[in-house]
PyMOL Python script that loads the backbone (N, CA, C, O; Angstrom):
from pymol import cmd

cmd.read_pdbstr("""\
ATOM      1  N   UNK A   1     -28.580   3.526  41.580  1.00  0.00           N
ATOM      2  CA  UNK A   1     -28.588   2.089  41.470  1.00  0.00           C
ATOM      3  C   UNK A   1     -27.625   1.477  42.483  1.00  0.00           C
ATOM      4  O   UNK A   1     -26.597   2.098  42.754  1.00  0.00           O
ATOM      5  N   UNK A   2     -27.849   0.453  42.987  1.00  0.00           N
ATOM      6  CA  UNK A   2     -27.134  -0.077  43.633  1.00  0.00           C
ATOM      7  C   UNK A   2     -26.874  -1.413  43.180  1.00  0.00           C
ATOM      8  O   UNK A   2     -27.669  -2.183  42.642  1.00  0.00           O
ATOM      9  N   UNK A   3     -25.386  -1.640  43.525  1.00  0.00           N
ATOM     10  CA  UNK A   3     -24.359  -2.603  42.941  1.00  0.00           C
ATOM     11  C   UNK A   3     -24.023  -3.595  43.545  1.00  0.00           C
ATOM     12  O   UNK A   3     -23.529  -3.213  44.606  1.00  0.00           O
ATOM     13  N   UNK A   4     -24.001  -5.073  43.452  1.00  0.00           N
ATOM     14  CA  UNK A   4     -24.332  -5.934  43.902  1.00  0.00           C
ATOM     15  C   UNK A   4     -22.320  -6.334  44.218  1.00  0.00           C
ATOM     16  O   UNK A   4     -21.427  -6.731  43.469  1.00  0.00           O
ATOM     17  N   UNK A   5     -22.365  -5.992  45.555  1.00  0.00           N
ATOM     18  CA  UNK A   5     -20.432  -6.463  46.012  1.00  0.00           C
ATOM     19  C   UNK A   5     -19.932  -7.342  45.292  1.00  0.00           C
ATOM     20  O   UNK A   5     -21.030  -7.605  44.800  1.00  0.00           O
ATOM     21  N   UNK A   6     -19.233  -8.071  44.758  1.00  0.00           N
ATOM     22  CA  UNK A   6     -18.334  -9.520  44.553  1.00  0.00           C
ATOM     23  C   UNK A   6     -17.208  -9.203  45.068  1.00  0.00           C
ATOM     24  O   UNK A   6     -16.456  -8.228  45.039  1.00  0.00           O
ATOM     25  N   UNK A   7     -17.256 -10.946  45.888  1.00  0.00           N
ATOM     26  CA  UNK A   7     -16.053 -10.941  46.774  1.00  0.00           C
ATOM     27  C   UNK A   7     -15.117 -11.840  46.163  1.00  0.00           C
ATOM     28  O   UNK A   7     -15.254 -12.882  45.523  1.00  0.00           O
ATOM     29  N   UNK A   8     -14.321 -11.292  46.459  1.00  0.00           N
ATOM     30  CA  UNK A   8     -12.591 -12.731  45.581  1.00  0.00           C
ATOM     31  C   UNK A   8     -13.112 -13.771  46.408  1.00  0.00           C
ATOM     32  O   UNK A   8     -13.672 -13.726  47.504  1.00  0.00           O
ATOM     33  N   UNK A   9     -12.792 -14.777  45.605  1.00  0.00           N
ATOM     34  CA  UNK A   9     -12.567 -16.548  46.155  1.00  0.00           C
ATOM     35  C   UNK A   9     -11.293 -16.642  46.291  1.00  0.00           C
ATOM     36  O   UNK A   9     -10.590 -16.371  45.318  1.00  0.00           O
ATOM     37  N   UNK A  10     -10.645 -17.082  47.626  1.00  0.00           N
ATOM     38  CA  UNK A  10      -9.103 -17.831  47.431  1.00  0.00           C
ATOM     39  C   UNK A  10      -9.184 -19.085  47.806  1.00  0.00           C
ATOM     40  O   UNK A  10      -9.680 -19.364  48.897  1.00  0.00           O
ATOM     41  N   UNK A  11      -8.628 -20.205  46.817  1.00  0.00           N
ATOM     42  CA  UNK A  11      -8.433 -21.480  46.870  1.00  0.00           C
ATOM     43  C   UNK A  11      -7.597 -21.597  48.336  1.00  0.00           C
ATOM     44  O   UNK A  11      -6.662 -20.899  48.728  1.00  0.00           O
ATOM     45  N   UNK A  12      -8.419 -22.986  49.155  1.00  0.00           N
ATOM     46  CA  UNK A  12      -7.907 -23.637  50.108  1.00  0.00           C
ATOM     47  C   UNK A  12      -6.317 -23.591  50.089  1.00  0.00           C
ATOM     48  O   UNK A  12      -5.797 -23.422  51.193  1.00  0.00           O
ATOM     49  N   UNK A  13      -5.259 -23.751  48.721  1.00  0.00           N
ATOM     50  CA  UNK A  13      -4.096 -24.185  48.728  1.00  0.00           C
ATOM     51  C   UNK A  13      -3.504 -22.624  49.095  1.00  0.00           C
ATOM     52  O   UNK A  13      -2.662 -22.637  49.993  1.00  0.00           O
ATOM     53  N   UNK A  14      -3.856 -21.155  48.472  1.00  0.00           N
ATOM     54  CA  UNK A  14      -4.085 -20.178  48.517  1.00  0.00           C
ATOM     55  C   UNK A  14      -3.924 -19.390  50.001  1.00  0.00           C
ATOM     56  O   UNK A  14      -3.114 -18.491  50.227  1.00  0.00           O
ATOM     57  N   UNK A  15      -4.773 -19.880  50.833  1.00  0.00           N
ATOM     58  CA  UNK A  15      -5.459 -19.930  52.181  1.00  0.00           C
ATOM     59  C   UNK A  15      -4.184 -21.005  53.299  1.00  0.00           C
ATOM     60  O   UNK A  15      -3.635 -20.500  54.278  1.00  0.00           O
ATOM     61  N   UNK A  16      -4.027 -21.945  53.020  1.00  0.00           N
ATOM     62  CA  UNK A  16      -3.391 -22.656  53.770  1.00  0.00           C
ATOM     63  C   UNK A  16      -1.303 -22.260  53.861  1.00  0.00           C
ATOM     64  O   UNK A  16      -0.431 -22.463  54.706  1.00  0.00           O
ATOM     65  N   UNK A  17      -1.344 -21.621  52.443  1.00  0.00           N
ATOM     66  CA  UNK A  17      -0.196 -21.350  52.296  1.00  0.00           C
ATOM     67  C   UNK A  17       0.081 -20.247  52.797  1.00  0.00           C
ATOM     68  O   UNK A  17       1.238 -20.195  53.214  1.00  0.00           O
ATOM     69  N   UNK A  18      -0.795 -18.905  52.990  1.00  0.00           N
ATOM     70  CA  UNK A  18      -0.906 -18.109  53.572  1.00  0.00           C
ATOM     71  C   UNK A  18      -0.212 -18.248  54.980  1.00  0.00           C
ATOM     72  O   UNK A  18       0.928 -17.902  55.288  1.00  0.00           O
ATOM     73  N   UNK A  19      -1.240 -18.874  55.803  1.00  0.00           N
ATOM     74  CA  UNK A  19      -1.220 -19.173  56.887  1.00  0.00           C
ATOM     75  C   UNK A  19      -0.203 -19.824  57.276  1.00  0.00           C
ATOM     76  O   UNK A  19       0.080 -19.535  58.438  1.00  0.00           O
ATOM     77  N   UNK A  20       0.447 -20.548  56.833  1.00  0.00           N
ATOM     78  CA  UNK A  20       2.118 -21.546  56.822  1.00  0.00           C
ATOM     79  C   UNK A  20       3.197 -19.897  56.806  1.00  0.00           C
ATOM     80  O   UNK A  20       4.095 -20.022  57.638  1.00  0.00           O
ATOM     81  N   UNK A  21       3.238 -18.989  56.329  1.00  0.00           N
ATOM     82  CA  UNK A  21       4.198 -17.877  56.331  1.00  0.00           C
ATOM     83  C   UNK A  21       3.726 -17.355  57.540  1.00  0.00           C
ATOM     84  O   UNK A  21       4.447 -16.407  57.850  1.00  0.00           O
ATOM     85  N   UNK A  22       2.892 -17.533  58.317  1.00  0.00           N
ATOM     86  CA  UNK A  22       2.513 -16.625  59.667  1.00  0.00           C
ATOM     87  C   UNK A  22       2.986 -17.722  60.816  1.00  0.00           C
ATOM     88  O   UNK A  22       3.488 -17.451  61.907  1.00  0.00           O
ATOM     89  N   UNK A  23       2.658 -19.185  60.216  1.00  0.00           N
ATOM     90  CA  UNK A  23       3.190 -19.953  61.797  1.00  0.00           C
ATOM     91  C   UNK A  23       4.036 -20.531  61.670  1.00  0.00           C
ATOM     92  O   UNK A  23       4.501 -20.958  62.727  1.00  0.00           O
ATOM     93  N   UNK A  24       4.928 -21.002  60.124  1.00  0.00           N
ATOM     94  CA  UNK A  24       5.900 -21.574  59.781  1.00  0.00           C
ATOM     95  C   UNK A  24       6.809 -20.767  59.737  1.00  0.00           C
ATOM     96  O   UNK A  24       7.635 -20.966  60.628  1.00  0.00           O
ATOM     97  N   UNK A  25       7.092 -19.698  58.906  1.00  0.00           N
ATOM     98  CA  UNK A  25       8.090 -18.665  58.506  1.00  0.00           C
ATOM     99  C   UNK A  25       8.496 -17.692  59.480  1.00  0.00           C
ATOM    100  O   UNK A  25       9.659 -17.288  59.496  1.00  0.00           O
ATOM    101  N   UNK A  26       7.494 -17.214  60.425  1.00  0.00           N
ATOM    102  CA  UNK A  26       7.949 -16.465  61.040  1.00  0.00           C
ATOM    103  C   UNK A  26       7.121 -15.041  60.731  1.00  0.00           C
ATOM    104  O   UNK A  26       7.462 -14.127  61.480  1.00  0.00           O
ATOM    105  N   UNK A  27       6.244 -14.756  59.896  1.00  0.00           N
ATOM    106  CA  UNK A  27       6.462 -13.925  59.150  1.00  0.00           C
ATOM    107  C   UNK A  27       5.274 -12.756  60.371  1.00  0.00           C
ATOM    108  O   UNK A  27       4.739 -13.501  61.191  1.00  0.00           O
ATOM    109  N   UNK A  28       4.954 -11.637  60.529  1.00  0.00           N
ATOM    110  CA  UNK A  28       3.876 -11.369  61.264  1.00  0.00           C
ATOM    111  C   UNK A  28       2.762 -10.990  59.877  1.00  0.00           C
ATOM    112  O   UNK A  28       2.899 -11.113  58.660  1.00  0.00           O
ATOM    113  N   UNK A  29       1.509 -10.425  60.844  1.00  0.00           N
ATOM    114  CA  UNK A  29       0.299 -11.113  60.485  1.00  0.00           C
ATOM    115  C   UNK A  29       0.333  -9.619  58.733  1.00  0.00           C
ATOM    116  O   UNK A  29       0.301  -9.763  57.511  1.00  0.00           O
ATOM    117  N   UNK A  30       0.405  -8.480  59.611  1.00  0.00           N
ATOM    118  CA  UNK A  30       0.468  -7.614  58.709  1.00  0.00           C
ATOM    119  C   UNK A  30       1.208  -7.359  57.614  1.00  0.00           C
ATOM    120  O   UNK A  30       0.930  -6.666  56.635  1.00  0.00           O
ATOM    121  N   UNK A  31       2.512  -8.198  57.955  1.00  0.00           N
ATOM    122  CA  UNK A  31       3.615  -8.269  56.593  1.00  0.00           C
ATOM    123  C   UNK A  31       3.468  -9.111  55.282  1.00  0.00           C
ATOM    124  O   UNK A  31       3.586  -8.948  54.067  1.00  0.00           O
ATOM    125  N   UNK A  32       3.132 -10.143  56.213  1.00  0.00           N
ATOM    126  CA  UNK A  32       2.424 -11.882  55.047  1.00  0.00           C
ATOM    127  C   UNK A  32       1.402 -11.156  54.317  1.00  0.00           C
ATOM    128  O   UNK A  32       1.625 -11.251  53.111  1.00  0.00           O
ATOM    129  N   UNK A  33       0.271 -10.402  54.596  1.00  0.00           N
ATOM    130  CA  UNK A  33      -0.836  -9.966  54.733  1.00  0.00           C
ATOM    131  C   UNK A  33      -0.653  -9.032  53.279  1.00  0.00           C
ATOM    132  O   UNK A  33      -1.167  -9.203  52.174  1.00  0.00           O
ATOM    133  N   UNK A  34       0.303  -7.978  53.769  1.00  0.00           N
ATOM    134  CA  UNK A  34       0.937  -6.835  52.471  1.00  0.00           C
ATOM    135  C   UNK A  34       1.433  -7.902  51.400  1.00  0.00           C
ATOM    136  O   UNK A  34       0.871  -7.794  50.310  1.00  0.00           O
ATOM    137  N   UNK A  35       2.359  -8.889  51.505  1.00  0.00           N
ATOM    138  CA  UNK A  35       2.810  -9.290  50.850  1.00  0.00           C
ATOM    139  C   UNK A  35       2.146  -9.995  49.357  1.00  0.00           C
ATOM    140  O   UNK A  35       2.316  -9.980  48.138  1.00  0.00           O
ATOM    141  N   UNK A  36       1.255 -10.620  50.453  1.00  0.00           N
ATOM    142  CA  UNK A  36       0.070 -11.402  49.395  1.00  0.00           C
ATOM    143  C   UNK A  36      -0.805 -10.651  48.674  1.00  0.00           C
ATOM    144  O   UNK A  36      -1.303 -10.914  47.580  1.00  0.00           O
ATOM    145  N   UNK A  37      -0.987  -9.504  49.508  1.00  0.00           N
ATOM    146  CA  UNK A  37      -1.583  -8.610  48.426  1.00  0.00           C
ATOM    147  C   UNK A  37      -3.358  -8.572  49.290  1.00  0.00           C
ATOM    148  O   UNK A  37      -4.336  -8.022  48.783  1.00  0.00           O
ATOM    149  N   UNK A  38      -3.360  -9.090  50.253  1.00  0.00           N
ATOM    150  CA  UNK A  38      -4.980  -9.280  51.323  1.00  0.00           C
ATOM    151  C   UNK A  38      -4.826  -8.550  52.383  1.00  0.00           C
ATOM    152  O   UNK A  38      -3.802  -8.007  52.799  1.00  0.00           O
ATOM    153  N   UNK A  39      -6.035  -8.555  52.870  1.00  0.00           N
ATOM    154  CA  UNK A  39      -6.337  -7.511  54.203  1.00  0.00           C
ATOM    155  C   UNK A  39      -5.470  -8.514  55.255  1.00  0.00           C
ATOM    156  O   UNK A  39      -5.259  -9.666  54.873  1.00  0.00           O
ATOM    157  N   UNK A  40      -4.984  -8.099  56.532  1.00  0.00           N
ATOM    158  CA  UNK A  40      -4.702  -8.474  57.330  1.00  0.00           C
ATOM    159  C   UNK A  40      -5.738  -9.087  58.403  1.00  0.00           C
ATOM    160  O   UNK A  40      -5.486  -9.974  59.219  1.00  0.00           O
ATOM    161  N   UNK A  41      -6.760  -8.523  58.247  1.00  0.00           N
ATOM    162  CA  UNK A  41      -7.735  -9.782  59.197  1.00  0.00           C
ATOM    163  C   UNK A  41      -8.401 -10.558  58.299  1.00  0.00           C
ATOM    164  O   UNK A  41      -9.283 -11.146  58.924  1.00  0.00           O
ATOM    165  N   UNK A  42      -8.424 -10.842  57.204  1.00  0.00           N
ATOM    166  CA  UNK A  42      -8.271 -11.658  56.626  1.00  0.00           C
ATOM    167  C   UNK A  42      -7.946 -13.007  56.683  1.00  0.00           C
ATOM    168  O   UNK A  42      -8.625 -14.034  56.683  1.00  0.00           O
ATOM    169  N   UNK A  43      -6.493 -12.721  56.742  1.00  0.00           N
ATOM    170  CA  UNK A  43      -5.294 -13.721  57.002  1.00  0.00           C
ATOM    171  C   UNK A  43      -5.627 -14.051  58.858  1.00  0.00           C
ATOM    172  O   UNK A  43      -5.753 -15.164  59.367  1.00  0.00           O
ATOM    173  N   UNK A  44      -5.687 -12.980  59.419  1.00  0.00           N
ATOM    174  CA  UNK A  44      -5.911 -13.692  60.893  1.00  0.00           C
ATOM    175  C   UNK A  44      -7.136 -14.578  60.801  1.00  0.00           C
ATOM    176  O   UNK A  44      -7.058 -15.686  61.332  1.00  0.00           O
ATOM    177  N   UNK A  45      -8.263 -14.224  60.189  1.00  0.00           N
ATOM    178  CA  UNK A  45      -9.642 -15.336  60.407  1.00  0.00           C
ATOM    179  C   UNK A  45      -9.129 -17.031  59.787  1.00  0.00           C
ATOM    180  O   UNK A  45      -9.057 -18.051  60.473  1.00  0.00           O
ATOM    181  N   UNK A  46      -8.888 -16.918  58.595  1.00  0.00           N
ATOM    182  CA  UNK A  46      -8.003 -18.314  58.306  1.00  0.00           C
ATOM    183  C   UNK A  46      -7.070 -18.608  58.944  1.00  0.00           C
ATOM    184  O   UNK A  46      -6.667 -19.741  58.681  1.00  0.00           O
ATOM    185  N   UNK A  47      -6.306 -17.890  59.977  1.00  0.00           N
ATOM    186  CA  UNK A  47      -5.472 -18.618  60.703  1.00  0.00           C
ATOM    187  C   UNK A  47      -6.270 -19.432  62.218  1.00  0.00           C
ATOM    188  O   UNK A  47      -6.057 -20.482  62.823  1.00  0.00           O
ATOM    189  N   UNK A  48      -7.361 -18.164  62.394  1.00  0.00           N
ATOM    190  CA  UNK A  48      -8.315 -18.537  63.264  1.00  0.00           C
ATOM    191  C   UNK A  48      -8.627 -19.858  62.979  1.00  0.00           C
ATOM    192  O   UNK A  48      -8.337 -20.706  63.823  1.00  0.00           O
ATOM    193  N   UNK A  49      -9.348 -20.301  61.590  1.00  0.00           N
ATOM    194  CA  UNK A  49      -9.830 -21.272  60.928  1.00  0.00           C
ATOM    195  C   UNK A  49      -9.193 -22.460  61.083  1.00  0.00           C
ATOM    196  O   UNK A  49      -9.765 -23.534  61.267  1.00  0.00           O
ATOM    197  N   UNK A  50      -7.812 -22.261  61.001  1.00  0.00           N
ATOM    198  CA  UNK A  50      -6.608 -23.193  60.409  1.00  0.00           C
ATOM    199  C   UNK A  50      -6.481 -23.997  62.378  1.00  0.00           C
ATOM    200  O   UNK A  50      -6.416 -25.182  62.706  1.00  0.00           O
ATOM    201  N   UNK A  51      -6.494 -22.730  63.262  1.00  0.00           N
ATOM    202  CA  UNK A  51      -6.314 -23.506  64.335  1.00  0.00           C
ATOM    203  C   UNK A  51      -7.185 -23.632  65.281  1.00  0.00           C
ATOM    204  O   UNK A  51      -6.756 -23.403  66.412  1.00  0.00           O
ATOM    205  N   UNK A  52      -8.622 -24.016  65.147  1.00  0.00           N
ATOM    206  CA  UNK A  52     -10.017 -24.397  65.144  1.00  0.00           C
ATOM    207  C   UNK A  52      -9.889 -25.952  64.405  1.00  0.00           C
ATOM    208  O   UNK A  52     -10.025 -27.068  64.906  1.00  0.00           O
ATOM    209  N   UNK A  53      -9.660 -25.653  63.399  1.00  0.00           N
ATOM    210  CA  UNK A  53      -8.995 -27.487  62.636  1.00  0.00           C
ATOM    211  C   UNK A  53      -8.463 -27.601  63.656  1.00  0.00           C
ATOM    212  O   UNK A  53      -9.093 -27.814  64.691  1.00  0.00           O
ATOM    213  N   UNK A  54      -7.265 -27.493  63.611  1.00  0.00           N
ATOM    214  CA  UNK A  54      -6.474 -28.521  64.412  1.00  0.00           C
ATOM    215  C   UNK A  54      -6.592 -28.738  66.071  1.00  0.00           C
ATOM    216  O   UNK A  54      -5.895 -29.503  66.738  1.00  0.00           O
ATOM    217  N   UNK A  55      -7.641 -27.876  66.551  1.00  0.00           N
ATOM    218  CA  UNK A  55      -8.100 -28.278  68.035  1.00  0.00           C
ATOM    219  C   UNK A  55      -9.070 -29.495  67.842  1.00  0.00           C
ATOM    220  O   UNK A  55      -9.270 -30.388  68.664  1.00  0.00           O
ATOM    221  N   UNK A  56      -9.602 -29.371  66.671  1.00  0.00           N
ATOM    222  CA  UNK A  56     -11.216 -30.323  65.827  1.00  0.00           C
ATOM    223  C   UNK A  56     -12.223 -29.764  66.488  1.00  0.00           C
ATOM    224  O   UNK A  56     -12.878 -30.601  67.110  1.00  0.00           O
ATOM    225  N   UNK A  57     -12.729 -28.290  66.628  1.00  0.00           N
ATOM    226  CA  UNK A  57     -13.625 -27.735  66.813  1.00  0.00           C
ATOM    227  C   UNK A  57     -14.527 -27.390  65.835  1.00  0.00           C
ATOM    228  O   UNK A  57     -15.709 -27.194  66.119  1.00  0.00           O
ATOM    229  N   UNK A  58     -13.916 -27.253  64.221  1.00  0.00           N
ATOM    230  CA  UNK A  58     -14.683 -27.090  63.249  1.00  0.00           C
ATOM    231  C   UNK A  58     -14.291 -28.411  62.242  1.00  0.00           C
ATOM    232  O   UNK A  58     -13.152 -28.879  62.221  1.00  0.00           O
ATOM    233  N   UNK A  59     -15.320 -28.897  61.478  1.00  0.00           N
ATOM    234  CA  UNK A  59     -14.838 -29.842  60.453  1.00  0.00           C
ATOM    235  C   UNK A  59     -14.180 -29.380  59.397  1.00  0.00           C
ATOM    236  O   UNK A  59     -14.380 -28.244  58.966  1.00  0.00           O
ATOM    237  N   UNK A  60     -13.161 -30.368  58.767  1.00  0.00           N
ATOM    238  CA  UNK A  60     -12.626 -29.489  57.318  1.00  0.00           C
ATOM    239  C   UNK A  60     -13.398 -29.828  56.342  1.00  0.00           C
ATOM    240  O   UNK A  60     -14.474 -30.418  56.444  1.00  0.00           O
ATOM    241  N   UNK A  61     -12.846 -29.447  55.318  1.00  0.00           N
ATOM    242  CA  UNK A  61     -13.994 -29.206  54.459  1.00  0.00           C
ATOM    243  C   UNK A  61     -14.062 -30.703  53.452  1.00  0.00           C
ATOM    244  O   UNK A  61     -15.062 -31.048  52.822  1.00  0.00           O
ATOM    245  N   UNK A  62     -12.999 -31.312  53.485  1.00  0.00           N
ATOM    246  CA  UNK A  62     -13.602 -32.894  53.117  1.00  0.00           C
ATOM    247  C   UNK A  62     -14.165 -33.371  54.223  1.00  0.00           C
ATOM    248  O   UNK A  62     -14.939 -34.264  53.878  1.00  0.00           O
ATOM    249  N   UNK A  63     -14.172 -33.203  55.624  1.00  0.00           N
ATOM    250  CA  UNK A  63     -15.206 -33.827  56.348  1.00  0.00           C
ATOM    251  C   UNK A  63     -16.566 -33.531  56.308  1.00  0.00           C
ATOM    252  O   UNK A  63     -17.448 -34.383  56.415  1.00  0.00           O
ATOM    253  N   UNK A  64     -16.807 -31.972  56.109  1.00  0.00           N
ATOM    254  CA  UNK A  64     -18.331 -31.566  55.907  1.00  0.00           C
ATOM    255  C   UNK A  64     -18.596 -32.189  54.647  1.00  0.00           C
ATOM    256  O   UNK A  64     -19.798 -32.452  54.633  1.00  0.00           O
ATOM    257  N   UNK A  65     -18.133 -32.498  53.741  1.00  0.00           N
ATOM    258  CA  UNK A  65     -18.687 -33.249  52.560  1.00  0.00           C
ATOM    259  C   UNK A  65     -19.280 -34.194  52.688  1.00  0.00           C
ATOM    260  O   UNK A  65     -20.453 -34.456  52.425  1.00  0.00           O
ATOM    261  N   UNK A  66     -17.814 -35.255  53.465  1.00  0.00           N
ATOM    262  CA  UNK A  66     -18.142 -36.689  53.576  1.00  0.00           C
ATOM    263  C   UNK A  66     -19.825 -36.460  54.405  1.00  0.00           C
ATOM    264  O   UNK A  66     -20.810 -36.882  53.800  1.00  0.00           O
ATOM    265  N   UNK A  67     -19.952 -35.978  55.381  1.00  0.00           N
ATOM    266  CA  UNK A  67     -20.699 -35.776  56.379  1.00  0.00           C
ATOM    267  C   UNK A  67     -21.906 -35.727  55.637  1.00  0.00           C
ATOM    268  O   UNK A  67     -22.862 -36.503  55.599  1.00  0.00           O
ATOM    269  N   UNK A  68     -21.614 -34.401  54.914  1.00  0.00           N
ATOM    270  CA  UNK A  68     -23.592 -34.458  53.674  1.00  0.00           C
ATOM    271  C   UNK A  68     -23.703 -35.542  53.043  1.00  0.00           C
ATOM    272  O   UNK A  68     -24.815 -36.050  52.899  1.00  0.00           O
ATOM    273  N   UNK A  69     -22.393 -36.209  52.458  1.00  0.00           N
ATOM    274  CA  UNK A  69     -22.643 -36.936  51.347  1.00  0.00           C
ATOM    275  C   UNK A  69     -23.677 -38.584  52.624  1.00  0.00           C
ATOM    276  O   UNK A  69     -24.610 -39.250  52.176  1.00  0.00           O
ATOM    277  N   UNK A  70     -23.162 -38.747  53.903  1.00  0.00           N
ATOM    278  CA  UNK A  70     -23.848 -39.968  54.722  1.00  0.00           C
ATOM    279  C   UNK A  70     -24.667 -39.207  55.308  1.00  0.00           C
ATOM    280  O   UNK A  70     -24.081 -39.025  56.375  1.00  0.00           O
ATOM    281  N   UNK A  71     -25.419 -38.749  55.354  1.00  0.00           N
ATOM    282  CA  UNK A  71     -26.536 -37.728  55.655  1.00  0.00           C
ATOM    283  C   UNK A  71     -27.794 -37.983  54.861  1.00  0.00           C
ATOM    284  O   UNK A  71     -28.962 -38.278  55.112  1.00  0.00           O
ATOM    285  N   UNK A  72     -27.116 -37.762  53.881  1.00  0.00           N
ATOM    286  CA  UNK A  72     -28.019 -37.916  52.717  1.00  0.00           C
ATOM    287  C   UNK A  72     -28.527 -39.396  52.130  1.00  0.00           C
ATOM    288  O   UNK A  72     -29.644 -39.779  51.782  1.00  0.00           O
ATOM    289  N   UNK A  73     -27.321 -40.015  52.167  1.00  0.00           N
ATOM    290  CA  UNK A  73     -27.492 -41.711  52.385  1.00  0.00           C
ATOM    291  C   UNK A  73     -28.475 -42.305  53.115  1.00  0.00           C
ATOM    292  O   UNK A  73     -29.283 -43.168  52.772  1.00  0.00           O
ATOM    293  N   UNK A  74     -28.269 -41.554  54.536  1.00  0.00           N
ATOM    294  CA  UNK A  74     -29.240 -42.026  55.896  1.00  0.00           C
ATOM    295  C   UNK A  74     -30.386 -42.066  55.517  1.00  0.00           C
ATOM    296  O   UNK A  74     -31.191 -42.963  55.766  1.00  0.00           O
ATOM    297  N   UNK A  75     -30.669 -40.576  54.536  1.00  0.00           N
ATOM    298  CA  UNK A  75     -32.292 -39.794  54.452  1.00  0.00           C
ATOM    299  C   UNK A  75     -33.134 -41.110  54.141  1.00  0.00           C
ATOM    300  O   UNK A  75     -33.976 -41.493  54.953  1.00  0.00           O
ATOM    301  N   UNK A  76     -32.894 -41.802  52.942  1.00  0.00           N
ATOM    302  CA  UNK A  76     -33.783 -42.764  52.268  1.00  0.00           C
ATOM    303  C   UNK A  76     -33.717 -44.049  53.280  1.00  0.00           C
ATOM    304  O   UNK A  76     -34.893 -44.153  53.627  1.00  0.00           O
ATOM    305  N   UNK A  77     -32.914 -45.185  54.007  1.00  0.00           N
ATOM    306  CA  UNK A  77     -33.554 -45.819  54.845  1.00  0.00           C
ATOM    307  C   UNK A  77     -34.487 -45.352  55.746  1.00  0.00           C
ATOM    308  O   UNK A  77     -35.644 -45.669  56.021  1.00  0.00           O
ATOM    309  N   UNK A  78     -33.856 -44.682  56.063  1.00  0.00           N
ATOM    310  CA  UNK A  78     -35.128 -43.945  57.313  1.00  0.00           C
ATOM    311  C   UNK A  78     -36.583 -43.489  57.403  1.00  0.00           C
ATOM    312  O   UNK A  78     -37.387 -43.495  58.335  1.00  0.00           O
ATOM    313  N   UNK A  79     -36.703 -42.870  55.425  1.00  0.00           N
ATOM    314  CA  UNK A  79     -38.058 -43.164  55.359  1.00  0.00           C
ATOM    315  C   UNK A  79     -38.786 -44.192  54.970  1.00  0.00           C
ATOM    316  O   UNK A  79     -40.008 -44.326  55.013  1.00  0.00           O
ATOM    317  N   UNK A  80     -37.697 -45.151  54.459  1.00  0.00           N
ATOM    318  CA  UNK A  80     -38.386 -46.614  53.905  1.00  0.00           C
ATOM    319  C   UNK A  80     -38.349 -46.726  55.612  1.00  0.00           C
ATOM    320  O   UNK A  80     -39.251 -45.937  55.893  1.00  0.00           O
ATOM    321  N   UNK A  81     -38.128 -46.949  56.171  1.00  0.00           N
ATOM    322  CA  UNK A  81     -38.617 -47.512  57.661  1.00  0.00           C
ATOM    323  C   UNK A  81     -39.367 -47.170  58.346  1.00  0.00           C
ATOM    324  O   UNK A  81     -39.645 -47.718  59.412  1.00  0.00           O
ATOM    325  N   UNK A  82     -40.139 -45.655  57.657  1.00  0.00           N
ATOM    326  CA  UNK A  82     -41.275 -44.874  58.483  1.00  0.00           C
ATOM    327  C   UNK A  82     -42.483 -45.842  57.661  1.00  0.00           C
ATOM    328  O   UNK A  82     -43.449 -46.507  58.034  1.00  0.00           O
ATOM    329  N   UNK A  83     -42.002 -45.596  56.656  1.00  0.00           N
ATOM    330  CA  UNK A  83     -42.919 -46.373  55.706  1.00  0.00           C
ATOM    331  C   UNK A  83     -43.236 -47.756  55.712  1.00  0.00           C
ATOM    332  O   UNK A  83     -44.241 -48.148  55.120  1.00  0.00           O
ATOM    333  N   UNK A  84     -42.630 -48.389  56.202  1.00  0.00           N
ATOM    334  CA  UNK A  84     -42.768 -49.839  56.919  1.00  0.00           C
ATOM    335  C   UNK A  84     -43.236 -50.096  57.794  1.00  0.00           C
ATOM    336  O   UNK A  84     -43.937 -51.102  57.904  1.00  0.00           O
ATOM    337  N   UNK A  85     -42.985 -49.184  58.814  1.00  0.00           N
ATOM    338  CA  UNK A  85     -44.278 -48.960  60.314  1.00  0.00           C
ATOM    339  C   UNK A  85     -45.448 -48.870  60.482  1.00  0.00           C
ATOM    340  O   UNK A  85     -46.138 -49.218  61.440  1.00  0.00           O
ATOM    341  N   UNK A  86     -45.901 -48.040  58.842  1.00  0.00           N
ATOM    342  CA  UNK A  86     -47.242 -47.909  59.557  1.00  0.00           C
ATOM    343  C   UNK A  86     -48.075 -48.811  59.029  1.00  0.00           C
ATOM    344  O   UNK A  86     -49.217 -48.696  59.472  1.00  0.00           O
ATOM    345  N   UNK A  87     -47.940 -49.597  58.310  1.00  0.00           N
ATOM    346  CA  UNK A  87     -48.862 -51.009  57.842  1.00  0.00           C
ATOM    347  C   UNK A  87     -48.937 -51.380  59.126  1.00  0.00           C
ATOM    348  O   UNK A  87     -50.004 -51.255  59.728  1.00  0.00           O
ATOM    349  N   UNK A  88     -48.075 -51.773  59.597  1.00  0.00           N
ATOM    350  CA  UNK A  88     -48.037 -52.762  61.179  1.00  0.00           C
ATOM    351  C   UNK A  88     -48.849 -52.020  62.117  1.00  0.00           C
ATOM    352  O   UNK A  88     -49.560 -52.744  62.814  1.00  0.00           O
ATOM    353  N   UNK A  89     -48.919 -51.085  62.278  1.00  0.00           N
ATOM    354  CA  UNK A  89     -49.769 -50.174  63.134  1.00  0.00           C
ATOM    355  C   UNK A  89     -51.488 -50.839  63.039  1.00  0.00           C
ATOM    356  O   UNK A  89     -52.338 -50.947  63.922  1.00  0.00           O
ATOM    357  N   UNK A  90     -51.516 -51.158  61.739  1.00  0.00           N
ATOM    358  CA  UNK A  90     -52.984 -51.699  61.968  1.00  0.00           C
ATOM    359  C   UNK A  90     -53.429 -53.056  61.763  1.00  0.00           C
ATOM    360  O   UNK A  90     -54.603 -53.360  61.975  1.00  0.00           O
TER     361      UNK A  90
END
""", "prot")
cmd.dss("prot")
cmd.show_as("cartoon", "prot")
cmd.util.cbc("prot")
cmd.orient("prot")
């Protein structure tokens, strides 16, 4: 039989605090890493993450929200306005 993986979730606060002992503290990647009790590339991909934010190459994650949440807003004028076109068409 084969067994379906589950992966840990770590909360954003979790994740960000992490990453504050590697560029705040001083700490290196493998020590923070032992400490917390996580893999060490791990901790490097969220730091990856962390400074991708702050170039603004990736959105954070209240921006991808906001982003679906007016996305989704958009969806319905846009088809009331397809839908308004084509009466006029004839």
């Amino acid at each position: 039989m084969t067994q379906k993986r589950s992966y840990k979730q770590y909360p954003k606060e979790f994740k960000d605090e992490a990453v504050a002992l590697v560029l705040e503290q001083g700490y290196s990647g493998p020590d923070a890493a032992k400490s917390l009790g996580i893999a060490a590339s791990m901790l490097y991909k969220w730091k990856e993450l962390h400074d991708q934010q702050v170039e603004g190459k990736v959105l954070a994650e209240d921006e991808r929200e906001e982003l679906k949440h007016l996305r989704k807003e958009m969806k319905e004028p846009r088809m009331e306005k397809e839908i308004l076109k084509e009466p006029s068409a004839y």
